[in-house]
Structure formats: structure tokens, C-alpha cells
N, C-alpha and C positions, 0 to 999 in steps of 0.2 A: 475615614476609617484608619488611615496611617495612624494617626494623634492616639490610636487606642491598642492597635495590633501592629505585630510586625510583619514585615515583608519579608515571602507572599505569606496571605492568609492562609490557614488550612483548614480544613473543615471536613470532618469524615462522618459518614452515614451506616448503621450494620446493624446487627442484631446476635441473639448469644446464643447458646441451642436449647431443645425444649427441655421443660424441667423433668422430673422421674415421674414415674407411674403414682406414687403417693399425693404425688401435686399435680394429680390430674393431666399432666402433661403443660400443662401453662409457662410462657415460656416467660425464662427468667425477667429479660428484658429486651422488648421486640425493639424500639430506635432508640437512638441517643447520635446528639448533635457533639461534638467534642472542638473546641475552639484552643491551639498551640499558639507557641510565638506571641503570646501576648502576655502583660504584665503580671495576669493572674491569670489561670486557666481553667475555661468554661467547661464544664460537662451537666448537659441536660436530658434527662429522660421526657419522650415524648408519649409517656402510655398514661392509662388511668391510676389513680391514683389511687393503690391501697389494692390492686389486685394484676399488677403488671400487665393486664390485655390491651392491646393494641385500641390507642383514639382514633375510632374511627370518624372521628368527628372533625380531624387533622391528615390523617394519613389513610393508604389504600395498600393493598397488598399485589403485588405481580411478578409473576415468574422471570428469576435471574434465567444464562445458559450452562448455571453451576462452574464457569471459568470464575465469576466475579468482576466489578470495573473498577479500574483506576484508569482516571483519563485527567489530565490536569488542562482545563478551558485556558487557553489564552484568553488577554485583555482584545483579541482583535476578533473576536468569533461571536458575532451578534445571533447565528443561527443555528436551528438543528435542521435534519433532514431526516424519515425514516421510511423505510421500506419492509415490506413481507419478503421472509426469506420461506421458504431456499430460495437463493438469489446465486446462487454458481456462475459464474462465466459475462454478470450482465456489469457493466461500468456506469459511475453515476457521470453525464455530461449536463457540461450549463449552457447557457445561451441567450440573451437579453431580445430576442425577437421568432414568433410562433412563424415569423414566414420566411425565415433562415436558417432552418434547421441545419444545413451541410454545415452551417460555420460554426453549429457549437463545440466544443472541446471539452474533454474528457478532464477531469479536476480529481489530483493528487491530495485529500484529506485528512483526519482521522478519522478511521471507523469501528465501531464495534457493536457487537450482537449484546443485546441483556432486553430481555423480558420477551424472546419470540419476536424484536423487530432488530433491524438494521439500522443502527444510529450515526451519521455521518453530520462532522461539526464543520459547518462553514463556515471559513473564516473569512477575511475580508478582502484578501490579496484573490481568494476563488470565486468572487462577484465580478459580473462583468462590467461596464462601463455604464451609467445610465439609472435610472431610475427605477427599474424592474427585473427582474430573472428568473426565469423558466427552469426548474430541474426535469433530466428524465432517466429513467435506464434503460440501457442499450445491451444487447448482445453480439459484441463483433468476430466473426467466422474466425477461426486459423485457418491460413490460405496457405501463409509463405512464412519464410526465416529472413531475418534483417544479419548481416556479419556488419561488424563495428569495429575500424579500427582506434589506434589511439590519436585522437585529433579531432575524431566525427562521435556528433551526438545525434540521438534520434530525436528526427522533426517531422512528427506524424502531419500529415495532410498535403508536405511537398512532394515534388516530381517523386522525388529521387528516396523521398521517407528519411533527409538525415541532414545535416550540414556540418563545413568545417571539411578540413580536409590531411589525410593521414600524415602523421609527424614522420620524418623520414628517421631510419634507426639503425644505428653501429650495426656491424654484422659480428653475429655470436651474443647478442644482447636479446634477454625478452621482449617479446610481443606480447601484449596482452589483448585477445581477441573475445570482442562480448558479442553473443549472437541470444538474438530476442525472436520470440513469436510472434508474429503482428496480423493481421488482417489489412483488408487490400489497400487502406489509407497509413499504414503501418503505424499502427497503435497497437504498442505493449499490453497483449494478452498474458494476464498475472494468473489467469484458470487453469493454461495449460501448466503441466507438470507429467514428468514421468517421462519424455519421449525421449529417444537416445542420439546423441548427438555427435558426429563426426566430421574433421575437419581434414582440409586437401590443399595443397598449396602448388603454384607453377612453379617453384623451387625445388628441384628433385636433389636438392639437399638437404632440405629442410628438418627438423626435426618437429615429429607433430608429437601431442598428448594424445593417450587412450581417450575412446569416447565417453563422456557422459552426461549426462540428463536434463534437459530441463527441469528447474526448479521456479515457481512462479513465474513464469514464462520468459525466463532467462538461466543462461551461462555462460561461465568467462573460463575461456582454456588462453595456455600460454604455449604460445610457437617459438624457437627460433632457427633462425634464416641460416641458412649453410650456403650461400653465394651471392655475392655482391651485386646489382641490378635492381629490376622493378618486378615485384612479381605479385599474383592477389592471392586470396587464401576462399578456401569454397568448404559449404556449411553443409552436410546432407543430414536426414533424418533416416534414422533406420528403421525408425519404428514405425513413420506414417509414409506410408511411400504416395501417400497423393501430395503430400507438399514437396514440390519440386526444391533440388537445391539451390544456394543463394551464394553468390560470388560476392568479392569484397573489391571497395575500390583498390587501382592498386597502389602501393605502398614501395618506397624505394630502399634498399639497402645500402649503406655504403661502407666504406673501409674504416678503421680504427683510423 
């Protein structure tokens, strides 16, 4: 394919809008393949010929979510995946064996809705080891809040839900502090949104930010420390009072 187009290929798929009431409404022209970047450039119409109606002898018709798709497949993504929505709150997990479910793990993809389903491209780094792989969707609770500081990542499924450990920081320098929603293996719920979020430190000099929100079941406030020592920072929700609050490890201050 190189020898003829260049890199990457492009190749775009659409249709025009319908024609006037005189022309019966028949639309100009329902697909066309359109080929860039290459020597000479391809445009083909895929309808019948001599009355622009859709070949259906070629193609079918299905409802977009009226957003549109642009999604560009990497060379590493041999699969699709798709689901019935409304799918709100549920996570897609993989897992290479039907008799160990607790070890699958939830997979970061691309996704997106066209035609009334839920299209998720798997690519090849989100297969698991092995010859076979099991997809499912899950729905996991918000239980609790995760506080992160800077040094720690979240590492759903340990003790502790994180690893790494907080970078110690000049005193009168920002902190920047991410607090995630998670469920009881502390995996990053991206459903929740909206809830209000407040931060508390053992430093009673500290200087904190106004509260706010969860957004895709994260936010990042900046603190900083008014005295020199070790002290943690504590995450409450104002808005869900059953999720108890969540303290942070703690974090050392020291002198300029």
C-alpha cells in the first residue's frame, strides 16, 4: 500500500443532505469513499447509478448518536467490542480465564457510541497473555475517596489501592492533590460526577482551596503547607455523607 499512498492513509465515509421537495427528497448522495495523500486522488460514489439511491446491494443504513465518528484505528487494534447502552456507571474488564474472575482488570480504551451501541477498540497492549480472552461489564459501587499525593499512583486491586510514595516538598511550594472515587478494590469510577469535594490537612497552617466537584470521578486541588514537618491531607464529600472521608499518606515539608 505504501508504493501507492502515502502515510497514513486516510479514508473518510458520509453522506450529503436530502435533496428539495421537487426531487422527491432523494438524497444528493448517500456514501462516497474519498482516498488523500496519494498521488492522484480517489473519490467514489457508492449509490446506484443514474438515480443517486443508496446500493443496497453494497451497503445498509444505521442510526448514528447525531455526535458523528472520528476515531483513527491504530496498526495495533485487531478488535472491536460492543455493548447495549445505557451502559452509565458499568466498566469494560478482560481476563484470559472464566475461573478467575477477581484477576480481571478493567482496560483504559477508545470508546465510542454510533448506531445505538457502544464501540470499544481493542488494541493489543489490553489482551491479556495467552491464547484466549474473555470480555465483561461490571458495575463497581462508590464506596470511598482515594487522596493522591505527588509520587503515588493508583493501583487498583492492592492493600493500600496505590503505590509509590509522596515526594517530600519545600515549604510555601504547591501540592498538588488528586482525590478519585473508587469502589472497594479502588478502581477509578469515571460515572461519578457532581459531588463536592473538600480538603483538611494536620497543618493548621496550611492554606487549602475552596471545595469542588468531582468530575469523571476525579479532582485535583492544590494545597500549600504553612509549617515545616510531616503532615496528611483528608478528602470529605459534602454531598454524599455515606462515603466516609479518606486521609492521605503522609507527606513531609521541609525548609527552603
Amino acid at each position: 500500500m505504501r508504493l501507492y499512498f502515502g502515510n497514513p492513509l486516510q479514508v473518510r465515509f458520509g453522506h450529503q443532505n436530502w435533496g428539495n421537495a421537487a426531487q422527491a427528497k432523494i438524497p444528493r448522495r448517500w456514501t462516497k469513499i474519498c482516498v488523500t495523500n496519494s498521488v492522484r486522488a480517489i473519490a467514489e460514489d457508492f449509490t446506484k447509478q443514474g438515480d443517486y439511491r443508496l446500493n443496497t446491494e453494497i451497503w445498509n443504513l444505521s442510526t448514528g448518536d447525531g455526535q458523528g465518528l472520528y476515531i483513527v484505528v491504530p496498526t495495533n487494534a485487531p478488535y472491536w467490542i460492543t455493548c447495549n447502552v445505557p451502559d452509565t456507571g458499568f466498566s469494560l474488564i478482560v481476563g484470559s480465564s472464566l475461573t478467575d474472575i477477581p484477576s480481571w482488570r478493567t482496560i483504559d480504551v477508545p470508546i465510542t457510541l454510533q448506531a445505538g451501541l457502544r464501540w470499544a477498540l481493542i488494541t493489543q497492549s489490553a489482551l491479556p497473555a495467552g491464547p484466549q480472552a474473555f470480555f465483561a461489564l461490571v458495575k463497581r459501587p462508590f464506596t470511598q475517596l482515594q487522596v493522591l499525593l505527588p509520587g503515588e499512583t493508583n493501583a487498583p486491586g492492592t492493600p493500600t489501592g496505590k503505590v509509590g510514595t509522596p515526594t517530600h516538598i519545600m515549604l510555601g511550594d504547591v501540592c498538588t492533590v488528586t482525590v478519585y472515587a473508587v469502589d472497594p478494590n479502588y478502581n477509578i469510577l469515571n460515572y461519578v460526577t457532581g459531588d463536592m469535594i473538600a480538603l483538611g490537612s494536620t497543618d493548621p497552617n496550611a492554606y487549602l482551596p475552596e471545595p469542588a466537584r468531582l468530575v469523571n470521578g476525579a479532582v485535583t486541588m492544590q494545597v500549600y503547607f504553612g509549617s515545616v514537618g510531616s503532615f496528611t491531607v483528608t478528602a470529605t464529600n459534602l454531598t454524599n455523607s455515606q462515603i466516609p472521608p479518606a486521609t492521605s499518606s503522609p507527606i513531609t515539608v521541609v525548609s527552603p
